[in-house]
C-alpha positions in Angstrom: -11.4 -25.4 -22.0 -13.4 -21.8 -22.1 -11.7 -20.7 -18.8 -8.0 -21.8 -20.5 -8.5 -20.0 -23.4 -9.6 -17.1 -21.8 -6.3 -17.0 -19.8 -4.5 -17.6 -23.2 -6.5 -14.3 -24.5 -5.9 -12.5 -21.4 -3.3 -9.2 -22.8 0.3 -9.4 -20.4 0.9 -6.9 -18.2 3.4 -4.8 -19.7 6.6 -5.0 -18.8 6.7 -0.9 -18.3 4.1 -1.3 -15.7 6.3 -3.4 -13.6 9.1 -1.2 -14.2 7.2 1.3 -12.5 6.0 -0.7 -9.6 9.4 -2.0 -8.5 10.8 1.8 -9.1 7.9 3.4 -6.7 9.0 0.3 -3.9 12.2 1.3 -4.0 11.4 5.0 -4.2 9.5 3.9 -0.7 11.5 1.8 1.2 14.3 4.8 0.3 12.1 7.5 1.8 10.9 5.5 4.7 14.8 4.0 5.6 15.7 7.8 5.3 13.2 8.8 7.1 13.4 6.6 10.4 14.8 8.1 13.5 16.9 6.4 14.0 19.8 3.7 12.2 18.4 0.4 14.2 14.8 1.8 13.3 16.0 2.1 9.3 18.0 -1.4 9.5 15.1 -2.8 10.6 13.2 -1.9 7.7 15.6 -2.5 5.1 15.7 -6.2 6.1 12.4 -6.9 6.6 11.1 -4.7 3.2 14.1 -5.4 1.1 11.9 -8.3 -0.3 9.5 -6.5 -2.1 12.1 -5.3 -4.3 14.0 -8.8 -4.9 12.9 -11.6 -3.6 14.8 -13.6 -1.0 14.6 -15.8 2.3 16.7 -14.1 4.6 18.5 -10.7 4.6 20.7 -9.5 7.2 22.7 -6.4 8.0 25.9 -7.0 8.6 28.3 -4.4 10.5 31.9 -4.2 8.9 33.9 -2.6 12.5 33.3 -3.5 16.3 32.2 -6.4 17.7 28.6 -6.2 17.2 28.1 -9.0 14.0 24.8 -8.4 13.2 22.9 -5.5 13.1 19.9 -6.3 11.9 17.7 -9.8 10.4 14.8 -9.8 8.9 11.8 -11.6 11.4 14.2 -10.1 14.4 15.4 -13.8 15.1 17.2 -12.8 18.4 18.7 -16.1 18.4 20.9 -15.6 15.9 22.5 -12.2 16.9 24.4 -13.5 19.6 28.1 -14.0 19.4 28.3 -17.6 19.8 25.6 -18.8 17.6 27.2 -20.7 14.7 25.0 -18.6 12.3 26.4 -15.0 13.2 30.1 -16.6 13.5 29.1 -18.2 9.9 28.7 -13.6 9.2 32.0 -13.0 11.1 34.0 -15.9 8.7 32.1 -13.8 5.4 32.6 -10.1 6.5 36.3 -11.2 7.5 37.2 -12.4 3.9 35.1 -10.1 2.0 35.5 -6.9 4.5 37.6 -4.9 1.9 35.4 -6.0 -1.6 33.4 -3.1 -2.6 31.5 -5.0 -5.6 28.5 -7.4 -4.5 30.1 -11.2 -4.1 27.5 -14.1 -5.1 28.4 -16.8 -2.8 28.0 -20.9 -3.0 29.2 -23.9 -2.2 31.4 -24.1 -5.7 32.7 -20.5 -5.3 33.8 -20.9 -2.1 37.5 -21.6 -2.9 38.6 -24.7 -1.0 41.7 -23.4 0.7 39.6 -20.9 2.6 38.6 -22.1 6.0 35.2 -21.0 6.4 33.6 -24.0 8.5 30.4 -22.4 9.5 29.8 -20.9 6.5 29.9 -23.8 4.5 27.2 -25.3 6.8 25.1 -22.4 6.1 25.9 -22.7 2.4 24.9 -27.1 2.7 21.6 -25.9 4.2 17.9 -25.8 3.1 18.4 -27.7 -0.1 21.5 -25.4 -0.5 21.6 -21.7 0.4 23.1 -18.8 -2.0 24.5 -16.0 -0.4 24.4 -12.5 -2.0 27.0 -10.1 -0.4 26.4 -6.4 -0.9 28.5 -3.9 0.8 26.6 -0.5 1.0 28.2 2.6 -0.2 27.6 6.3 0.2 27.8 8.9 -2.5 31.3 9.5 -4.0 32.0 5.6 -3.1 32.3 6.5 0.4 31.9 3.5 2.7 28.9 3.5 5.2 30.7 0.5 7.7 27.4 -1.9 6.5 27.2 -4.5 4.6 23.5 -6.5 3.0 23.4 -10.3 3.2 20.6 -12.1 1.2 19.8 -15.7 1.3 18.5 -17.8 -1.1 17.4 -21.6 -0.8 17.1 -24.6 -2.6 19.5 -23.7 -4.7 18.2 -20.3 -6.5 20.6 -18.1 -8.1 21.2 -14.2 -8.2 20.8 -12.7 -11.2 22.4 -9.8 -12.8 19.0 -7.7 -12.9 18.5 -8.1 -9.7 22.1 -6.7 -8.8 21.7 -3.7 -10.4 18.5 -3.0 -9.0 20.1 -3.5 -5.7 23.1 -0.9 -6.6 20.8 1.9 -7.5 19.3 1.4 -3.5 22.6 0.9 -1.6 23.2 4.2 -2.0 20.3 5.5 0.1 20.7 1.9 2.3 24.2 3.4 3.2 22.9 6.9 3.9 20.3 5.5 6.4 22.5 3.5 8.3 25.2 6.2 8.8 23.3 8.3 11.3 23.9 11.9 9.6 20.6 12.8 11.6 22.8 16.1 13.3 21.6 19.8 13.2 23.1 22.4 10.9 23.2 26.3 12.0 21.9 28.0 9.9 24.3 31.1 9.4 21.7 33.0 7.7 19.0 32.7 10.3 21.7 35.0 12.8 21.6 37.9 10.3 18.6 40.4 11.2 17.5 41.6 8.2 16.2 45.1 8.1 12.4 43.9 7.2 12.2 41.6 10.6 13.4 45.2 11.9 10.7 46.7 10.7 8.0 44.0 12.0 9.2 44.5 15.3 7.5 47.9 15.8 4.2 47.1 17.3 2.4 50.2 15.3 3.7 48.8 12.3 2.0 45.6 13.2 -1.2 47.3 14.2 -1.6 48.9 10.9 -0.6 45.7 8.5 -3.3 44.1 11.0 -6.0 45.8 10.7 -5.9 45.6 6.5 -9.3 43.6 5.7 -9.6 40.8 3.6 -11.4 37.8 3.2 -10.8 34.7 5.4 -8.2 31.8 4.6 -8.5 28.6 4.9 -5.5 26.5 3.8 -6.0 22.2 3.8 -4.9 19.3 2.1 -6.9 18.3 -0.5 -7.6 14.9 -3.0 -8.9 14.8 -6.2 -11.5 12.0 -6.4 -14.4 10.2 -8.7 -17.7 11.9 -8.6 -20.3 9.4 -8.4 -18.0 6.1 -9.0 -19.0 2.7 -9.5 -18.6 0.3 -7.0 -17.9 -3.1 -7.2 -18.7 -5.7 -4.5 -18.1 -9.1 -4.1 -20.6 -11.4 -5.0 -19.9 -13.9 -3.1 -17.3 -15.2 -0.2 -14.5 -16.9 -1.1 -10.8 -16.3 -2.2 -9.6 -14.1 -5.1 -7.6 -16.4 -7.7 -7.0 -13.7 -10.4 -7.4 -9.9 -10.5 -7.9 -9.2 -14.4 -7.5 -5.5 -14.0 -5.1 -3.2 -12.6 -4.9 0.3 -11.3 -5.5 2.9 -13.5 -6.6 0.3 -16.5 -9.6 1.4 -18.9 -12.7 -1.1 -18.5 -16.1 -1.6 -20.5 -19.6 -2.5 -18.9 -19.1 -6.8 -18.7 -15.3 -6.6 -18.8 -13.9 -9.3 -16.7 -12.8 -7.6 -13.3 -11.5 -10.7 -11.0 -12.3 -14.4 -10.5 -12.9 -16.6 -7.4 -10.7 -19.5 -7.0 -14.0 -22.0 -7.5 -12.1 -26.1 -7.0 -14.2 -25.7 -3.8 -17.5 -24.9 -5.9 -16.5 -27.3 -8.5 -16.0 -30.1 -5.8 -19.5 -29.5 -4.4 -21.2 -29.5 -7.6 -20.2 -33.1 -8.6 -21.5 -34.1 -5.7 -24.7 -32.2 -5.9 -24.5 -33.5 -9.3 -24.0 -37.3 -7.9 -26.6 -36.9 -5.3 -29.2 -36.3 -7.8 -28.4 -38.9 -9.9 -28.5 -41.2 -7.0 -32.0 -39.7 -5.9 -33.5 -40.2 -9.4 -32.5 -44.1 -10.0 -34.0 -44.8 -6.1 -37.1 -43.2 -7.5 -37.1 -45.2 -10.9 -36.8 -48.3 -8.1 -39.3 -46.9 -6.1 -41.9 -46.8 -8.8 -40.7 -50.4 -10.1 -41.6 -52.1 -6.9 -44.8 -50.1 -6.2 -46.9 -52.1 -8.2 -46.4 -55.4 -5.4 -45.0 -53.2 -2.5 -47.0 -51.0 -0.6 -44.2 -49.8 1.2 -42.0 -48.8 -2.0 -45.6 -46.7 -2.7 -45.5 -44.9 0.6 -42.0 -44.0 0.0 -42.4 -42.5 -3.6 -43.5 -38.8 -2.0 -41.0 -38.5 -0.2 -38.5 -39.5 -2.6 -39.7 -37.1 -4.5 -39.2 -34.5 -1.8 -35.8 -35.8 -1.7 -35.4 -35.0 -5.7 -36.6 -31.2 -4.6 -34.2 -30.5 -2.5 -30.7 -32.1 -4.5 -31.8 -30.3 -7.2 -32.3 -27.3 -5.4 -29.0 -27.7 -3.8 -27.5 -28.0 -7.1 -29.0 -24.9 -8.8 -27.6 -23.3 -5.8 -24.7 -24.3 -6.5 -24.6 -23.6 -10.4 -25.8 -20.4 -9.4 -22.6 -19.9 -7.1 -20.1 -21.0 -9.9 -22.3 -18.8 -12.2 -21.3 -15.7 -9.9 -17.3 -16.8 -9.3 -16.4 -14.4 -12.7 -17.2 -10.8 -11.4 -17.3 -8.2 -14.4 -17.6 -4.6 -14.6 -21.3 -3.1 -14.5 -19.6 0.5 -16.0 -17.3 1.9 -18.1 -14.3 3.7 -17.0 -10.9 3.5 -15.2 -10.2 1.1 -12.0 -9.4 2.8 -8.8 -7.7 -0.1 -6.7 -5.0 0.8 -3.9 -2.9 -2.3 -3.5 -3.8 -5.1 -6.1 -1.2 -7.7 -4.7 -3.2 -7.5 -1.5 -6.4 -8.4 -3.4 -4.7 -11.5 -5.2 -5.4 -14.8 -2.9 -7.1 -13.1 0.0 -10.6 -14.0 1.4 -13.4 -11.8 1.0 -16.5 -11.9 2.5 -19.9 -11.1 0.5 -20.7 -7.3 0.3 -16.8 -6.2 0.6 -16.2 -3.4 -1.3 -13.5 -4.5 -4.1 -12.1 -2.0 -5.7 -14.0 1.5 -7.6 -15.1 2.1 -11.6 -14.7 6.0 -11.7 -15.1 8.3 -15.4 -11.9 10.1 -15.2 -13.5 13.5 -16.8 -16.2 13.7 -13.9 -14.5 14.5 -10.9 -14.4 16.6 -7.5 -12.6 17.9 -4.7 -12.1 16.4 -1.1 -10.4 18.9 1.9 -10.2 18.0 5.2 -10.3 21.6 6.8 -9.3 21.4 10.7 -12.4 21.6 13.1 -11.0 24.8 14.4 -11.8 26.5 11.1 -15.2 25.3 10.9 -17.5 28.3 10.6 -15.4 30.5 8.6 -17.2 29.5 5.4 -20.2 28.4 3.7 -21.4 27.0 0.6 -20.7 28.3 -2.3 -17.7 29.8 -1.4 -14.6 29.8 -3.8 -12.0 26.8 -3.7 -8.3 27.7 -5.2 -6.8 24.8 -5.5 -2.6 23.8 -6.5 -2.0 19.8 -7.5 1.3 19.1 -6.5 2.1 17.3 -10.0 1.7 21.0 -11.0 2.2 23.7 -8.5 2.5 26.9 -10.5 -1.3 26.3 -11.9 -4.5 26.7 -10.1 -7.8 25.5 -10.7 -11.4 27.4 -9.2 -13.8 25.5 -7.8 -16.9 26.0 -5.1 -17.4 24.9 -1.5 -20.4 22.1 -2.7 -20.8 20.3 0.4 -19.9 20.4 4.3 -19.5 17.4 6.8 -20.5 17.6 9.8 -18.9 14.1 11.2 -14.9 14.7 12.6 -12.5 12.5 11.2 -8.7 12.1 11.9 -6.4 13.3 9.3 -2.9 13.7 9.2 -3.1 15.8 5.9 0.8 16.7 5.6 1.9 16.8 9.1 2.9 13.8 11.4 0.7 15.0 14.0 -3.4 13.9 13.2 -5.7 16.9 13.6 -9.5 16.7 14.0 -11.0 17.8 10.6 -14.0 17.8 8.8 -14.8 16.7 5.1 -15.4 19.2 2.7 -16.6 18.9 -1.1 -16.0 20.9 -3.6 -17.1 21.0 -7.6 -15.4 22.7 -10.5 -16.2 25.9 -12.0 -14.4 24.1 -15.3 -13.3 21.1 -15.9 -9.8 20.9 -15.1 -6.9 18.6 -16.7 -6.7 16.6 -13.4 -7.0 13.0 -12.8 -8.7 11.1 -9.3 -5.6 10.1 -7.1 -4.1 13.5 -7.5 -3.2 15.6 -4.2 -1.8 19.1 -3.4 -3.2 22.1 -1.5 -6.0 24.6 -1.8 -7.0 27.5 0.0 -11.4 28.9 1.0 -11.4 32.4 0.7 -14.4 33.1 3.3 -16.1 35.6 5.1 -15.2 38.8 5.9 -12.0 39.4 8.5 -8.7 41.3 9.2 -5.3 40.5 8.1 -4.1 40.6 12.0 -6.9 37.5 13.4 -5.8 35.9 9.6 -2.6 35.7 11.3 -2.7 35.5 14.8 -6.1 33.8 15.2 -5.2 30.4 16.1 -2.4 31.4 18.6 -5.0 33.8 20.6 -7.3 30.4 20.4 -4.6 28.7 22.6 -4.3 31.3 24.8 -8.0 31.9 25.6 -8.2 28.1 26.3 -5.3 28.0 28.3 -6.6 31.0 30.5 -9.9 29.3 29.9 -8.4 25.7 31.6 -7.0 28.8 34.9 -10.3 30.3 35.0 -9.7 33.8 34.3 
């Protein structure tokens, strides 16, 4: 009754925070459809990610021209793409009637008008408890029409609602744009015209001069703005996450409930524990009762005993596991998780690190500067640093710390480049919070303007000459 009314007290999640959520996966599956190379690459995606934005069971692209019927399913069931399978003929009977409607079409078994032969759809329709059929055609900006159209599935009956619709319109639009392959170059008309400042960079002696200006090393990386000295929380115990009470960004206390372990398991074992004792103690209360005539009912009583020991051992053990299943914060401050959903049912194992308990007013800087620029500072050098949520601004800092172990970073480029981990304090506390990301740039030792620009091109070409052997 405790645990229920905890739930009962337990404050909703507001509905502004979901809002949020479903806007930055939509955001994402946008930016990742728009950014695949390719249409098959970004229909695959839509139909497999589509879910996280509304639920469904199936979700297909379909083509509206050529013979092709479907484009793209979510799972890549293979089986079902070719011509003759009842399923994509069931597509060609739906994109033939609906091929000119540009407004989604809900579609069941008692909208289907009767006079409409549709044979194969109406199996598909009868199947799995019932199937509803959500039929979005995918338009481009100014209502142009992208030659794609988005079929979701639902079973057992479940209906479409009119939320879920519009959520759906506000992403066909970037769907569309995927899918229609505008992936060609533009000239650039502007790039032809010599302007008379690339003129004037030509001349080598100009160059020579600019060069040979001095000024103080720059080092330009991405950089992260995380917790300085966080809390973190481990599990425990193994078992499975049944709540997360918390979410990302959310204000905690010191014994704030953080998540709980899904404990029927615990709970199970502790009635029997609980049994076992019980059972232990009335065969030593007969024990003792017959030891007064029976020798061997009074050789038997020690051992019973040790018996006793160990069920109740086994049951404190126990009490102490269900004791452990609700894991609260040991800190105050605000929870640094990356992915809750991912947390909620998974298994853990004891010692995982769960999520982080940082103060937001005590943070620090995190670059990864590119091996190849190792050397060019020290400590205590000066950090100028731009967040991206505000780029016009810069906040100082100091070069605190200097890894020495490589890691892989991608930073902003596609490409991953070997880099070390630097650290960095303020000089004052900025108006930053942990998460935040943007660029800053190590002013360093001593150098000229010319190996500021041209150092890492003659770096490739002393180890290409280096590879020759001249």
């Amino acid at each position: 009754m405790e645990a229920i009314r905890q739930l009962q007290q337990k404050p909703a999640v507001p509905r502004q925070s979901a809002a949020n959520t479903i806007l930055a996966r939509l955001i994402h599956l946008s930016v990742a459809a728009l950014g695949a190379d390719t249409p098959e690459n970004a229909g695959g995606l839509i139909v497999n990610q589509v879910h996280t934005l509304v639920k469904n069971d199936r979700a297909i692209l379909v083509p509206l021209k050529g013979s092709n019927r479907i484009f793209a399913i979510s799972g890549d069931l293979e089986v079902c793409k070719g011509e003759d399978h009842p399923y994509a003929q069931a597509v060609h009977e739906v994109r033939t009637h609906f091929r000119k409607e540009r407004n989604p079409q809900v579609i069941t078994q008692k909208s289907l008008p009767e006079k409409v032969s549709m044979p194969n759809v109406r199996k598909v329709l009868e199947s799995v408890g019932g199937t509803t059929i959500l039929w979005f055609p995918l338009l481009m900006a100014g209502n142009q029409e992208s030659g794609f159209a988005l079929w979701l599935e639902r079973w057992n009956n479940k209906t479409w609602g009119p939320e879920e619709i519009k959520l759906l319109s506000h992403g066909a639009m970037f769907f569309g744009h995927a899918l229609s392959d505008p992936r060609t170059k533009r000239e650039d008309a502007e790039s032809k015209k010599k302007k008379w400042w690339k003129k004037l960079l030509s001349f080598p002696v100009f160059i020579l001069l600019v060069s040979l200006i001095p000024m103080n090393a720059r080092i330009s990386s991405p950089v992260q703005v995380v917790p300085d000295h966080p809390y973190y929380l481990f599990a425990p115990l193994g078992g499975i996450v049944e709540e997360l009470a918390v979410q990302p960004g959310e204000r905690v206390k010191k014994g704030d409930l953080i998540f709980r372990y899904d404990t029927r398991i615990l709970e199970k074992q502790l009635e029997e524990a609980q049994r076992g004792v019980t059972v232990a103690l009335t065969e030593l209360v007969k024990l003792e009762g017959a030891a007064y005539g029976d020798q061997g009912a009074r050789a038997q009583i020690p051992v019973q005993k040790l018996k006793i020991e160990s069920v109740q051992a086994n049951l404190a053990f126990i009490q102490k596991q269900l004791a452990l299943s609700e894991v609260k914060s040991g800190a105050d401050g605000v929870v640094i998780l990356d992915d809750p959903d991912a947390l909620i049912g998974a298994s853990v194992g004891t010692g995982r690190m769960i999520l982080r308990i940082a103060d937001p007013t005590r943070t620090k800087l995190r670059l990864d500067v590119p091996v190849t620029d190792a050397g060019l500072f020290k400590k205590g050098d000066p950090v100028f640093a731009r967040m991206d949520a505000n780029p016009l601004k810069t906040f100082r800092a100091r070069v605190k710390h200097i890894g020495f172990d490589v890691v892989i970073s991608s930073g902003d480029k596609s490409t991953p480049v070997p880099s070390i981990r630097v650290e960095a304090e303020w000089e004052e506390k900025p108006p930053v919070l942990p998460g935040q990301r943007g660029r800053a740039s190590i002013h360093g030792k001593k150098t000229r303007l010319g190996l500021v620009w041209f150092r890492r091109a003659l770096t490739k070409w002393r180890n290409r000459f280096g590879t020759l052997g001249i």
